[in-house]
C-alpha positions in Angstrom: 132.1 121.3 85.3 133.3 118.4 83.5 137.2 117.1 83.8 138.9 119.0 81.0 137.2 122.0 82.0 138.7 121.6 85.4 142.1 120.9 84.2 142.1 123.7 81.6 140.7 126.0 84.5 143.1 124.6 86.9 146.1 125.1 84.4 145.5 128.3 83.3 145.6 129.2 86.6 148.9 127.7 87.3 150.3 129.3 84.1 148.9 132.8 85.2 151.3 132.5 88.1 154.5 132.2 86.2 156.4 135.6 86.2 157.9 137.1 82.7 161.5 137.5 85.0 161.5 134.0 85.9 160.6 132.5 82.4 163.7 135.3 81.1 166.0 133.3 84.2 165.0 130.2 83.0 165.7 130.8 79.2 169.0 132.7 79.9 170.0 129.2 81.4 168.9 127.4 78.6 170.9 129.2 75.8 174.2 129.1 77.6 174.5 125.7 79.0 176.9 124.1 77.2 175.2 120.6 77.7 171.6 120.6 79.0 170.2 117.1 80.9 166.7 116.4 81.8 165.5 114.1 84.4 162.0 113.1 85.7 160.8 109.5 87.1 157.5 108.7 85.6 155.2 110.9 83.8 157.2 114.1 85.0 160.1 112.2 82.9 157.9 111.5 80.4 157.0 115.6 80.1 160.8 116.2 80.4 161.3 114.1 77.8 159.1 115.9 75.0 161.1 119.2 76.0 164.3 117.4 75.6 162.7 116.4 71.9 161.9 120.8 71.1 165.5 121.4 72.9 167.5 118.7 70.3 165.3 120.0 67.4 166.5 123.4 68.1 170.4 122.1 67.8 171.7 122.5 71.8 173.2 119.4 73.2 170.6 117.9 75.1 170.4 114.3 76.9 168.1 112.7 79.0 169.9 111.5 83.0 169.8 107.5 83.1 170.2 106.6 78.9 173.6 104.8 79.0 174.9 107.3 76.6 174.3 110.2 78.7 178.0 112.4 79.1 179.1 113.0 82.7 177.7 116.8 83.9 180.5 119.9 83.8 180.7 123.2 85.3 179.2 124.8 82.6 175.9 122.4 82.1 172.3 122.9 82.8 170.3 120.3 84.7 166.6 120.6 84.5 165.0 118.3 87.1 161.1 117.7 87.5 159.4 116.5 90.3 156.1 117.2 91.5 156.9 116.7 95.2 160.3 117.9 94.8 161.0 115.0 97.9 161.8 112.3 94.4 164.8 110.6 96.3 166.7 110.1 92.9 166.0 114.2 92.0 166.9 115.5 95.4 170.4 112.7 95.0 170.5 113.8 91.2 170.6 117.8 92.1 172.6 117.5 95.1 175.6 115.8 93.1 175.2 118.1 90.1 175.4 121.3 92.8 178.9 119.8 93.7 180.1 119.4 90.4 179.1 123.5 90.2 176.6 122.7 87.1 173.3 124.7 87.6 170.2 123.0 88.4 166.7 124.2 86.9 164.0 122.4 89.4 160.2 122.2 88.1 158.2 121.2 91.2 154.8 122.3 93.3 156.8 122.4 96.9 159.0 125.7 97.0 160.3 124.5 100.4 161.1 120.5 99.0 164.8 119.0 99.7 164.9 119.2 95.7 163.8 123.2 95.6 167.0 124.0 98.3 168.9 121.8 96.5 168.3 123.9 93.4 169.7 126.9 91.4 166.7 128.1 90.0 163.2 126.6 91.2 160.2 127.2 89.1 157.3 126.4 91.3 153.9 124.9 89.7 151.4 126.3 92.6 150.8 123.0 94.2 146.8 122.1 93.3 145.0 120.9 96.5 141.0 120.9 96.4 139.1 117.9 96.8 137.9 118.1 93.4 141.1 117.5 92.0 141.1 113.8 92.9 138.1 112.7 90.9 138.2 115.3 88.2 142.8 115.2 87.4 144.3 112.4 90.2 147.7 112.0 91.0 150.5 114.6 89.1 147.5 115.6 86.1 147.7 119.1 87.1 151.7 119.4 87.7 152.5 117.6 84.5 149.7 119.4 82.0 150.9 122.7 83.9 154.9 122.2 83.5 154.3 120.8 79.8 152.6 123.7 78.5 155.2 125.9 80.5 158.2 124.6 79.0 156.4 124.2 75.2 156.0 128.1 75.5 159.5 128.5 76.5 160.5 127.1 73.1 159.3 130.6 70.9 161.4 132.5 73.5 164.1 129.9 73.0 163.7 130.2 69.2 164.0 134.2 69.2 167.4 134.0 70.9 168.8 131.0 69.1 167.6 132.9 65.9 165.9 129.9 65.0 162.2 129.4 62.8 160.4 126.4 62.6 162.2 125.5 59.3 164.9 125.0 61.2 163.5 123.3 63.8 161.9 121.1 60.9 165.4 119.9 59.5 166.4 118.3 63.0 162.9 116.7 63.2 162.9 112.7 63.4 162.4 111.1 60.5 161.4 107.6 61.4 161.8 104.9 58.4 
């Protein structure tokens, strides 16, 4: 099996494992934040950052933890941290000062029992991926960050249908670079 048969077969497998309730909890908390923030270090950030791009493009007030225009977090905001590990020192500090402020805090990780995961509000856990083939065929995060990618891409239809929202709409808030 070459290396994007693994990872497709690896991923689907992930996906597979992701309950209908737990996408409905995660979406539910999506459409009535009042401000949503993403953070990620690395290429988990770098994933959380394309969702941020479908979340703006869909008109909610989305921003990314870290830009210096970022807002300070409220009561009534949505943090969606991403961390493989879930043990991210900057995450588990991140989630832990938004759960004081009484904001809710949406964790993507592969450790159910991480500092970030009890730290957390809602934890959608990427089954961590462990063989030995994993190392030559996807190293490092590959797995975890394909996997929560295509999670949170088919969140935005789900999104959309709530929102009331078609892709024309989604195309009038699309970047326009000149």
């Amino acid at each position: 099996m070459g290396s994007s048969a693994y990872i497709l077969s690896e991923v689907e497998a992930a996906i597979e494992k992701v309950g209908d309730s737990k996408v409905e909890e995660i979406v539910s908390a999506i459409v009535s934040a009042k401000k949503i923030f993403i953070f990620g270090v690395g290429r988990s950030g770098l994933v959380g950052q394309s969702f941020a791009v479908r979340l703006v493009q869909m008109g909610l007030d989305v921003h990314f933890v870290g830009d210096m225009t970022t807002p300070i977090v409220e009561k009534d905001d949505l943090v969606i941290i991403i961390s493989n590990t879930g043990e991210t020192m900057s995450a588990v500090q991140t989630a832990n000062i938004v759960r004081r402020i009484g904001a809710t805090v949406l964790t993507i990780t592969s450790s159910v029992h991480s500092k970030l995961a009890i730290a957390s509000t809602i934890v959608l856990v990427i089954p961590p991926f462990k063989d030995e083939k994993r190392k030559q065929l996807a190293p490092l995060g590959t797995l975890f960050e394909v996997s929560t990618g295509i999670i949170l891409d088919s969140l935005v239809p789900v999104i959309m249908q709530k929102l009331n929202l078609t892709e024309a709409s989604l195309r009038k808030r699309h970047a326009i670079w000149v």
